[in-house]
GUKOLBA-230616 format. One record per residue: chain; residue in one letter; residue number from 1; x, y, z of N, C-alpha, C, O in turn. Coordinates in Angstrom, 1 decimal, m for minus. Layout:
N
<atom 'A' 'A' NUM <X Y Z> <X Y Z> <X Y Z> <X Y Z>>
...
***
This chain:
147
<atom 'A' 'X' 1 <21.4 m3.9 m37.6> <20.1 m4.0 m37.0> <20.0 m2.9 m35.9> <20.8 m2.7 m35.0>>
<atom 'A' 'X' 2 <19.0 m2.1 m36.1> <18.6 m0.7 m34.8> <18.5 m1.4 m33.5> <18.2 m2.6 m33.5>>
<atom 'A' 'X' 3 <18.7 m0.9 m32.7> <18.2 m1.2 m31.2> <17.1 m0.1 m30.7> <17.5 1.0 m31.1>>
<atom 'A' 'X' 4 <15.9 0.0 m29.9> <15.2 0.7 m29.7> <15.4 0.6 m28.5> <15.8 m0.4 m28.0>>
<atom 'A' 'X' 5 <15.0 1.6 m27.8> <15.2 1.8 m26.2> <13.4 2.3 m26.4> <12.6 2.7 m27.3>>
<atom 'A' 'X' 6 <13.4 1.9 m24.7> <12.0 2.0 m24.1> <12.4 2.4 m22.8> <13.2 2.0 m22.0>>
<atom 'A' 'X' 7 <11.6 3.4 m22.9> <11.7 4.4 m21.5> <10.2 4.4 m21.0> <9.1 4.5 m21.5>>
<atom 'A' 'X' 8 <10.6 4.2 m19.6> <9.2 3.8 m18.6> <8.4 5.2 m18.2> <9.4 5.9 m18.1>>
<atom 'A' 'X' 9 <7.5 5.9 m17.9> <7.1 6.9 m17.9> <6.2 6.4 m16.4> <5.3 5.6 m16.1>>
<atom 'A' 'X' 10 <7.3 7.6 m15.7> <6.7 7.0 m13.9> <5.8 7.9 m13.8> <4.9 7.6 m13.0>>
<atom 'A' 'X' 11 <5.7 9.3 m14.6> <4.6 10.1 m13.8> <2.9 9.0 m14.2> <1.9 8.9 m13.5>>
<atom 'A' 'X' 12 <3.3 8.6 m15.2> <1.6 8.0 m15.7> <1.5 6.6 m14.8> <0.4 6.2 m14.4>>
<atom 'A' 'X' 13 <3.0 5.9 m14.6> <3.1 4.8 m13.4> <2.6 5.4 m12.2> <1.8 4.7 m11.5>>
<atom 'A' 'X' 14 <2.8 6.4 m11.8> <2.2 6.6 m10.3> <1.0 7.2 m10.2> <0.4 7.2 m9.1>>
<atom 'A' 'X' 15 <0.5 7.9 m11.5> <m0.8 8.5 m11.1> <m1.6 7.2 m11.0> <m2.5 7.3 m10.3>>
<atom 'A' 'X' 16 <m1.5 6.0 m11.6> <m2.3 4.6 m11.9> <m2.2 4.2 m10.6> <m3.0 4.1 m9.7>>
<atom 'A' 'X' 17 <m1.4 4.2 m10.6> <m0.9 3.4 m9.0> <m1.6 3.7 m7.9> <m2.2 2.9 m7.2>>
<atom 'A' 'X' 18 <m1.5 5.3 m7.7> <m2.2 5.9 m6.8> <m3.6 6.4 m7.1> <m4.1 7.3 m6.5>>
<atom 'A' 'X' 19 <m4.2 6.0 m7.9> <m5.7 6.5 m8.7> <m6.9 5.7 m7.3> <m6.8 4.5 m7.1>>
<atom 'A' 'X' 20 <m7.7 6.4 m6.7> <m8.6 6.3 m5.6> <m7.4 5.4 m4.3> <m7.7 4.2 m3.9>>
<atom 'A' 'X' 21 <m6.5 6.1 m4.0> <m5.8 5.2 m2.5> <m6.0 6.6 m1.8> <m6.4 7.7 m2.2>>
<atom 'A' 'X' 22 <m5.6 6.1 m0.4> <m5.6 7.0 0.8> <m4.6 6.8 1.2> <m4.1 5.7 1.4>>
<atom 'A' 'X' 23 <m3.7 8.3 1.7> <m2.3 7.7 2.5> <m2.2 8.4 3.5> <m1.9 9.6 3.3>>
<atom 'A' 'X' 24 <m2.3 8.0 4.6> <m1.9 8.5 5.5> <m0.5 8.8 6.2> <0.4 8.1 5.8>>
<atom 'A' 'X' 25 <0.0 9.9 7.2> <1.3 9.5 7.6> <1.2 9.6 9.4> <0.5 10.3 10.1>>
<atom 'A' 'X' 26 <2.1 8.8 9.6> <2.0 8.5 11.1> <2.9 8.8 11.9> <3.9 8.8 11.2>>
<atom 'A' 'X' 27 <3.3 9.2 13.2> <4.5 9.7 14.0> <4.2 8.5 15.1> <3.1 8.2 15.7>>
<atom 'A' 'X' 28 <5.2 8.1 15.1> <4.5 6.3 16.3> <6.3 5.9 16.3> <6.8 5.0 15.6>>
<atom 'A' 'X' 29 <7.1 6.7 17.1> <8.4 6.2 17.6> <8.7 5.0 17.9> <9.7 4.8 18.7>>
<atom 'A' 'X' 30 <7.6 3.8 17.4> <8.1 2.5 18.2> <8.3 1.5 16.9> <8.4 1.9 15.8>>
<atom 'A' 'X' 31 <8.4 0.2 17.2> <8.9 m0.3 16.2> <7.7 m1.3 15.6> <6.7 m1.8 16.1>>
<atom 'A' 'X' 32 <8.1 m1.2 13.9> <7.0 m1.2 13.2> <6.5 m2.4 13.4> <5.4 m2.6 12.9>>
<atom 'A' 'X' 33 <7.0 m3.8 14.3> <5.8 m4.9 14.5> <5.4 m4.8 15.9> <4.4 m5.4 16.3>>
<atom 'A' 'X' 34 <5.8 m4.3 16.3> <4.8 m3.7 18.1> <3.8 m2.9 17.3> <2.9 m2.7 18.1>>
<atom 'A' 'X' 35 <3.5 m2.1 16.0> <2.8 m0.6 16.0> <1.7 m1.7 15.3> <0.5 m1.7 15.6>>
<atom 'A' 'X' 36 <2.3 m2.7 14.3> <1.2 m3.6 13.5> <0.5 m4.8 14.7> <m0.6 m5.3 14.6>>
<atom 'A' 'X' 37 <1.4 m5.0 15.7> <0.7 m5.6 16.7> <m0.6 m5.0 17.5> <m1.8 m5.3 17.5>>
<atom 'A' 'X' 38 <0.2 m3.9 18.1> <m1.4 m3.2 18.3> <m2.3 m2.9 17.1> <m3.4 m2.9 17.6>>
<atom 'A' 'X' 39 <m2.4 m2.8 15.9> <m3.2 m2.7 15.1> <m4.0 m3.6 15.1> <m5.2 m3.4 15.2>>
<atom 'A' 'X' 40 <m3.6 m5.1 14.9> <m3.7 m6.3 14.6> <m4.7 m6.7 16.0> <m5.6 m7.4 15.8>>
<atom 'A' 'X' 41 <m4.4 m6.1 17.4> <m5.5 m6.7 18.4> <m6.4 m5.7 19.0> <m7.3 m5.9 19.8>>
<atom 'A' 'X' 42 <m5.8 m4.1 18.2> <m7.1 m3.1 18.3> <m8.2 m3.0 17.6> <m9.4 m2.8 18.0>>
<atom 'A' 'X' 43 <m7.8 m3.1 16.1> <m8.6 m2.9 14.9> <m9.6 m5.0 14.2> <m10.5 m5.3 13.4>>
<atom 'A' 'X' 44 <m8.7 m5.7 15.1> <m9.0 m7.3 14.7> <m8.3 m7.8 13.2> <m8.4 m8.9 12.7>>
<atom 'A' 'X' 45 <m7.5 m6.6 12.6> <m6.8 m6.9 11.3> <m5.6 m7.9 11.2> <m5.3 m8.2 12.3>>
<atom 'A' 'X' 46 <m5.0 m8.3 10.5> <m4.0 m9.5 11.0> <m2.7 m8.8 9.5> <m2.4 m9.3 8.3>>
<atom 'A' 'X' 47 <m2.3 m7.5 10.3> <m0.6 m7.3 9.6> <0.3 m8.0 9.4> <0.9 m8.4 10.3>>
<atom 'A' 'X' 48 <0.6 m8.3 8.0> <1.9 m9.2 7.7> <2.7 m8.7 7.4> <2.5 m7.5 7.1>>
<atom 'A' 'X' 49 <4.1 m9.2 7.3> <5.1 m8.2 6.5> <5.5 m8.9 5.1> <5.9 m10.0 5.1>>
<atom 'A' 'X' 50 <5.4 m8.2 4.1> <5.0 m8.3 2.9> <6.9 m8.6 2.1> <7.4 m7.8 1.3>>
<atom 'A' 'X' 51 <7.4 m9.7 2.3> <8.6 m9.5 1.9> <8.6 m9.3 0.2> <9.2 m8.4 m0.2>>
<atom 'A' 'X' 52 <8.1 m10.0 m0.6> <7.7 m9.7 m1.9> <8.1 m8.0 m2.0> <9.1 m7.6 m2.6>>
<atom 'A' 'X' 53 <7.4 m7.5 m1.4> <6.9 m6.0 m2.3> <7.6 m4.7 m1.3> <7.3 m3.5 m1.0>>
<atom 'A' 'X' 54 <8.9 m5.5 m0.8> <9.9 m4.5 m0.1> <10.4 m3.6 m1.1> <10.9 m3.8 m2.2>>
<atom 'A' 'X' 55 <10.1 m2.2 m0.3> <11.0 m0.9 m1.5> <12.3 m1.2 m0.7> <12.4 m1.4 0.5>>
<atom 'A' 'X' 56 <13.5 m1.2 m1.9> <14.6 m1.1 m2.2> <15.3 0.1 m2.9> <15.2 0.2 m4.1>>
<atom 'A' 'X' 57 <16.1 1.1 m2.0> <16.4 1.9 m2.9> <18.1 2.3 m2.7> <18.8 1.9 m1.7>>
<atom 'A' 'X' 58 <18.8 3.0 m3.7> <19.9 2.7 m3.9> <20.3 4.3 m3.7> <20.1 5.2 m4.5>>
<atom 'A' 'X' 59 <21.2 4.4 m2.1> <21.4 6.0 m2.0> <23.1 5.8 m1.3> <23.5 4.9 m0.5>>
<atom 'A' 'X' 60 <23.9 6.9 m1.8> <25.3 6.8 m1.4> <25.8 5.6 m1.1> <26.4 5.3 m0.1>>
<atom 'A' 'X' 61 <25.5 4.8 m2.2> <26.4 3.8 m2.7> <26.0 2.7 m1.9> <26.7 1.7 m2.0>>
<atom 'A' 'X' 62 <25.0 2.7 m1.2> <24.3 1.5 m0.3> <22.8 1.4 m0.9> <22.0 2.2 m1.5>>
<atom 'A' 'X' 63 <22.9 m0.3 m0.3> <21.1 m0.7 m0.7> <20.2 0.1 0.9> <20.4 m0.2 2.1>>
<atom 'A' 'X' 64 <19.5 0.7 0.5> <18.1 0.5 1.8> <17.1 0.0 1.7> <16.5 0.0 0.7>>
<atom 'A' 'X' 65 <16.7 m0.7 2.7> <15.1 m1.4 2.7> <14.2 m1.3 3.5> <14.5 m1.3 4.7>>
<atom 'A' 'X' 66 <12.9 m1.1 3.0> <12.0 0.0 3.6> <11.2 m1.5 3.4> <11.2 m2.1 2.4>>
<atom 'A' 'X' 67 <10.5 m2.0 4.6> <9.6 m3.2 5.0> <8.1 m2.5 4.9> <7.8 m1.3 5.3>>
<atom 'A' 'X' 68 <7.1 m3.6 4.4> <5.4 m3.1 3.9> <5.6 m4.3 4.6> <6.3 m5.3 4.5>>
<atom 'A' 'X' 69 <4.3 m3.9 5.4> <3.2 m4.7 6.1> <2.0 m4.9 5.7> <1.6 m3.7 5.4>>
<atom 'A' 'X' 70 <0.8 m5.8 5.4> <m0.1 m5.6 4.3> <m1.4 m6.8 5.0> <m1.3 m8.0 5.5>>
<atom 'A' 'X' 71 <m2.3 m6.0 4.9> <m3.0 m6.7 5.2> <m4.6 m6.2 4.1> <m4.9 m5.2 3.5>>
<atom 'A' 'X' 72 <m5.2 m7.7 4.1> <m6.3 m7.4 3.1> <m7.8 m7.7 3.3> <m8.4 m8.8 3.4>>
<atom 'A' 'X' 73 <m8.3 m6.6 3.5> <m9.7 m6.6 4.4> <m10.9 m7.6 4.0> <m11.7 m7.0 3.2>>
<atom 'A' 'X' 74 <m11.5 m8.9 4.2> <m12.1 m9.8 3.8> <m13.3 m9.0 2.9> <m13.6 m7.8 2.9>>
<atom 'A' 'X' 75 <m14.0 m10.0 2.1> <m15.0 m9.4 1.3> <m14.7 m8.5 0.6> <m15.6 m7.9 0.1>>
<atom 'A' 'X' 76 <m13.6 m8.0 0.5> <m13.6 m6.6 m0.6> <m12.3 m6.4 m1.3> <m11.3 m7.2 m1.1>>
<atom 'A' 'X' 77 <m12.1 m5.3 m2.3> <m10.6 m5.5 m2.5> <m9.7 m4.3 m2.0> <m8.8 m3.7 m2.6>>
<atom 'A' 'X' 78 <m10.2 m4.0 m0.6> <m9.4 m2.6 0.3> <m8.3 m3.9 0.6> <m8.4 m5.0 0.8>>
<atom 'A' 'X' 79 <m7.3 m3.2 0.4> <m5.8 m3.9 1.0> <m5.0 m2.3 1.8> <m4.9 m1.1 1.5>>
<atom 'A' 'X' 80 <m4.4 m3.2 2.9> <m3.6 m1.5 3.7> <m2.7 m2.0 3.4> <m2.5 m3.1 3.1>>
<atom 'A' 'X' 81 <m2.0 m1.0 3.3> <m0.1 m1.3 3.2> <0.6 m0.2 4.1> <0.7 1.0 3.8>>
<atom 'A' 'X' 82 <1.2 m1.1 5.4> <2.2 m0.2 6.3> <3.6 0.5 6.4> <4.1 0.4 7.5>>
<atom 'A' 'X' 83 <4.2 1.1 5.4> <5.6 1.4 5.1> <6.5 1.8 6.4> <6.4 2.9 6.8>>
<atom 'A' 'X' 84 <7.1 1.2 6.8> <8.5 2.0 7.2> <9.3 3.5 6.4> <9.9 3.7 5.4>>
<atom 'A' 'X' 85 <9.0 4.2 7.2> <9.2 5.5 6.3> <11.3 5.8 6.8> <12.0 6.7 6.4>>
<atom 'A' 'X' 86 <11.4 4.8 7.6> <13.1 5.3 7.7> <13.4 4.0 7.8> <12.7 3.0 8.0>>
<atom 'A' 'X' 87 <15.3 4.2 7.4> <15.8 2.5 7.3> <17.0 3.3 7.7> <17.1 4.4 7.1>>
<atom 'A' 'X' 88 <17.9 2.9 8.5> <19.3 2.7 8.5> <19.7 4.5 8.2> <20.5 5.0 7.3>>
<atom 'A' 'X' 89 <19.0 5.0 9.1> <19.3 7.0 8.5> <18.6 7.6 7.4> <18.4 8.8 7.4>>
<atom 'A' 'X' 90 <18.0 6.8 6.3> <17.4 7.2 5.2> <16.0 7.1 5.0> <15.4 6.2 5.6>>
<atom 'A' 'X' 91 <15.7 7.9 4.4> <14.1 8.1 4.6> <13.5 7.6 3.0> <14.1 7.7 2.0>>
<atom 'A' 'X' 92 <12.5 7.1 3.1> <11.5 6.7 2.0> <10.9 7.4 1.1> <10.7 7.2 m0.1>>
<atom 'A' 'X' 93 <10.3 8.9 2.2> <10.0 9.9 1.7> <10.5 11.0 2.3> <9.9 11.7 3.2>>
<atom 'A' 'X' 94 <11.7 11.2 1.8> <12.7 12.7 3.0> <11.9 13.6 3.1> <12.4 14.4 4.0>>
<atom 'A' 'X' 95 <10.8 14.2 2.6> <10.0 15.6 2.6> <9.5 15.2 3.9> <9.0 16.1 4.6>>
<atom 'A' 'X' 96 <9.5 14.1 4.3> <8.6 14.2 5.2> <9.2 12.9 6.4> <8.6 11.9 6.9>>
<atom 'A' 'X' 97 <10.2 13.3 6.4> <11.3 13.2 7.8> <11.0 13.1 8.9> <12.0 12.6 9.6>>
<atom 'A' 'X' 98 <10.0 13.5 9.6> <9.2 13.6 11.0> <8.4 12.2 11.1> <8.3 11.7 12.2>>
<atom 'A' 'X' 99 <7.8 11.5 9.8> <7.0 10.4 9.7> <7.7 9.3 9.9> <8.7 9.0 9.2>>
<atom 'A' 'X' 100 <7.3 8.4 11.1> <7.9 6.7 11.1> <7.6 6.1 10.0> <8.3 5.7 9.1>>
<atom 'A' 'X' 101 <5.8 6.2 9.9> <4.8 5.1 9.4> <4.2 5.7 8.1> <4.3 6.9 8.1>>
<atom 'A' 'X' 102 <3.7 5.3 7.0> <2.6 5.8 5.7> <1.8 4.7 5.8> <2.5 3.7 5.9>>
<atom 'A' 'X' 103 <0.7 4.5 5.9> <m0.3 3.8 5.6> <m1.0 4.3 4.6> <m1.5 5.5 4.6>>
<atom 'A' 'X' 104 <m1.1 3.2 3.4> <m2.1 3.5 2.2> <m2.5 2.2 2.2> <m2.0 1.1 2.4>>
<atom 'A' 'X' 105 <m4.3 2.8 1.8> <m5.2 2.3 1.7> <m5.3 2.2 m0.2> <m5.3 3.2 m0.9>>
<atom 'A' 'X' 106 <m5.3 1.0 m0.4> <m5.6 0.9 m2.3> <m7.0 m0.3 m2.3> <m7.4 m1.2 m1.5>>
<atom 'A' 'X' 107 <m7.2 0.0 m3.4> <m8.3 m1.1 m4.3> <m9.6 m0.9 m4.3> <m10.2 m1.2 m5.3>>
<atom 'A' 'X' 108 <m10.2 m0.1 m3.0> <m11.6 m0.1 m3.4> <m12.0 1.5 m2.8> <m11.2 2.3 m2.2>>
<atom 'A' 'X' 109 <m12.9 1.7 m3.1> <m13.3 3.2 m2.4> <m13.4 2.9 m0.6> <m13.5 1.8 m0.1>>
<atom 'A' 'X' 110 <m13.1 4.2 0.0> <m13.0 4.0 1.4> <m13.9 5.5 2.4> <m13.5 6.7 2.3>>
<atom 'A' 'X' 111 <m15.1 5.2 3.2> <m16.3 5.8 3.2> <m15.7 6.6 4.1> <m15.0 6.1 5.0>>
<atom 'A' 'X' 112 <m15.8 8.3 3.8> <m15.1 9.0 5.0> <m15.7 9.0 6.2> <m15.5 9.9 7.0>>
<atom 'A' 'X' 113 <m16.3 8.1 6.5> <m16.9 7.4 8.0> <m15.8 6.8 8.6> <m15.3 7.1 9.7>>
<atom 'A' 'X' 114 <m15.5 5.5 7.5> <m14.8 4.3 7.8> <m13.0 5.2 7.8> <m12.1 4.8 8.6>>
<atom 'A' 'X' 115 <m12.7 6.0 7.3> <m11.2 6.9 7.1> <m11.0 7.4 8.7> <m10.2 7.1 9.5>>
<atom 'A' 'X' 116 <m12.7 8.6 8.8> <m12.1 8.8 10.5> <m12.4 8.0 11.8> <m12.0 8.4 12.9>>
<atom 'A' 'X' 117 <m13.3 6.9 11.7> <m13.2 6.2 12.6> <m11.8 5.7 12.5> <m11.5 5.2 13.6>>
<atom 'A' 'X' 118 <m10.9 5.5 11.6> <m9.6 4.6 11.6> <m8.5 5.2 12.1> <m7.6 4.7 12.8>>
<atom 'A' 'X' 119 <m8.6 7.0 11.8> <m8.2 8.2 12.3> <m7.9 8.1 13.8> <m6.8 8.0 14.4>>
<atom 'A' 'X' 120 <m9.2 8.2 14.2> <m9.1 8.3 15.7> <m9.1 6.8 16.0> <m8.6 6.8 17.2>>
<atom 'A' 'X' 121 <m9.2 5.8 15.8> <m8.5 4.5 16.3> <m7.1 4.5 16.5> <m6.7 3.9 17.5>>
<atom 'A' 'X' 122 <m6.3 5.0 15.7> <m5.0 5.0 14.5> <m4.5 6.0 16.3> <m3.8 5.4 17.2>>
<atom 'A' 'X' 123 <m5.0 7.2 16.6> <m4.7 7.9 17.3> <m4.8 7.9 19.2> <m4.4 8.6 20.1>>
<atom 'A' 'X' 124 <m5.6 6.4 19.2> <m6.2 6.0 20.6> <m5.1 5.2 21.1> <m5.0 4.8 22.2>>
<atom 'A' 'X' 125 <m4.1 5.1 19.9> <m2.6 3.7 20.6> <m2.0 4.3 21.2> <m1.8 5.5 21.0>>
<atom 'A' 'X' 126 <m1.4 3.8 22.1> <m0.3 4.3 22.9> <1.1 4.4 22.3> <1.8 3.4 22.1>>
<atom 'A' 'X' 127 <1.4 5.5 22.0> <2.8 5.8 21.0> <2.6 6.3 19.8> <3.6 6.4 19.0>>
<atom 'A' 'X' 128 <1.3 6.8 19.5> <0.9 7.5 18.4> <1.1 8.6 18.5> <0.2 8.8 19.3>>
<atom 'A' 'X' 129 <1.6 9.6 18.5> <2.1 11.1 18.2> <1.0 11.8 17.4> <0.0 12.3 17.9>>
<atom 'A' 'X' 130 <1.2 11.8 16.2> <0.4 12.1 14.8> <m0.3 11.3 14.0> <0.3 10.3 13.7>>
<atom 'A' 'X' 131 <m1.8 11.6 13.6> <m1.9 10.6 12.0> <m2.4 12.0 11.5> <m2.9 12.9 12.1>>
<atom 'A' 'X' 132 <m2.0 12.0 9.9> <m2.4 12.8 9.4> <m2.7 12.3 7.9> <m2.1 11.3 7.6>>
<atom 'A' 'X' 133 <m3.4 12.7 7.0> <m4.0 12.6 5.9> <m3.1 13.5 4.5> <m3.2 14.6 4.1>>
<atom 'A' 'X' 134 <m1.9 12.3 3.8> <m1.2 12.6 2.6> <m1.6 13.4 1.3> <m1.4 12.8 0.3>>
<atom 'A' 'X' 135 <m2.0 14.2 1.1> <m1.9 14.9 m0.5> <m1.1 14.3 m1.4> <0.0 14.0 m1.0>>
<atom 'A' 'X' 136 <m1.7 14.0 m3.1> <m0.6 13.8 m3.3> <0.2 15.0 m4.2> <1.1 14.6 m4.9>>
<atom 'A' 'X' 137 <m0.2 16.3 m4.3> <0.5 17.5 m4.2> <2.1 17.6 m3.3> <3.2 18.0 m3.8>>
<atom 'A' 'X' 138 <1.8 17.2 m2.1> <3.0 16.9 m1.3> <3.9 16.9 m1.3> <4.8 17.7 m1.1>>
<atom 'A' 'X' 139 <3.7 15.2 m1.9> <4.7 14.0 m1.9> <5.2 14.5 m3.4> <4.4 14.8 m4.3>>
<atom 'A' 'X' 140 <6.4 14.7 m3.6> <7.6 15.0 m4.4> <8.4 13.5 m5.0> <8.9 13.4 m6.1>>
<atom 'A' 'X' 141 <8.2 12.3 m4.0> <8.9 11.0 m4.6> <8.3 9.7 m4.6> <8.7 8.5 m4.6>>
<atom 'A' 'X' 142 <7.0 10.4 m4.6> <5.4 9.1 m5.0> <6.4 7.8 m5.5> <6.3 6.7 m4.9>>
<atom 'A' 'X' 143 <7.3 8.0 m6.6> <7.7 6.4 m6.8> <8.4 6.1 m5.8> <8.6 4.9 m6.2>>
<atom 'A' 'X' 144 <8.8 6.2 m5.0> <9.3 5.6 m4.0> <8.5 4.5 m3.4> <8.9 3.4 m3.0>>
<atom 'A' 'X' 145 <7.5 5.0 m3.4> <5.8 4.2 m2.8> <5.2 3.0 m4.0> <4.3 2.2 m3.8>>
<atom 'A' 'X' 146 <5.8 3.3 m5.0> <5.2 2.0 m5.9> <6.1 0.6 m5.6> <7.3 0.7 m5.4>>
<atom 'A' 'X' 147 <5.4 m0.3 m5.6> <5.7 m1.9 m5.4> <5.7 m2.7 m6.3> <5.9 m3.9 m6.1>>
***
């Protein structure tokens, strides 16, 4: 009897994945439930941390775990998701090593009204350094970001 192998094809997994999201990257040196705290009593959003849909990744012979925070904006199907972009020395997305935070926006279209008012909200906290606006040209390890 044959055995057939099945190989997963991530470039067409991540272009779906990421098909109409927004990602932002953030420079905010403090710790990711003080950063979702202020979020949560600036913006009136209520950040969780999403243990389900923790990236796990397997580098020099250790597990890392990279925590998403997720919250889902009522009436609609915009959902944010707050990444931890470092764990224990390792990065989530090493190109971009300078970044604490990624915030992507998925599910529904998002009005570039509503993107830079969130911009300069995102940028009015105390401990915000940078927000800046992801390409995904960029990002070199997009699957890292799928859940």
């Amino acid at each position: 009897m044959a055995t057939m192998k099945l190989k997963l094809d991530f470039d067409d997994l991540a272009e779906e994945f990421f098909e109409d999201t927004i990602l932002l990257g953030l420079v905010a040196p403090i710790k990711d439930y003080q950063f979702c705290w202020h979020l949560n009593h600036l913006l009136r959003y209520d950040f969780r941390i999403n243990n389900d849909i923790e990236i796990q990744l397997f580098k020099k012979q250790r597990q890392y775990y990279f925590g998403i925070y997720q919250y889902s904006q009522p009436n609609s199907s915009l959902c944010h998701y707050i990444y931890n972009n470092q764990f224990d020395g390792e990065y989530l997305l090493p190109e971009f090593k300078h970044l604490d935070f990624l915030w992507l926006l998925k599910g529904d279209a998002v009005a570039p009204e509503f993107l830079q008012d969130l911009i300069q909200t995102l940028r009015s906290i105390n401990g915000v350094q940078l927000v800046m606006e992801l390409t995904g040209e960029k990002i070199k390890n997009k699957g890292h970001l799928i859940f």
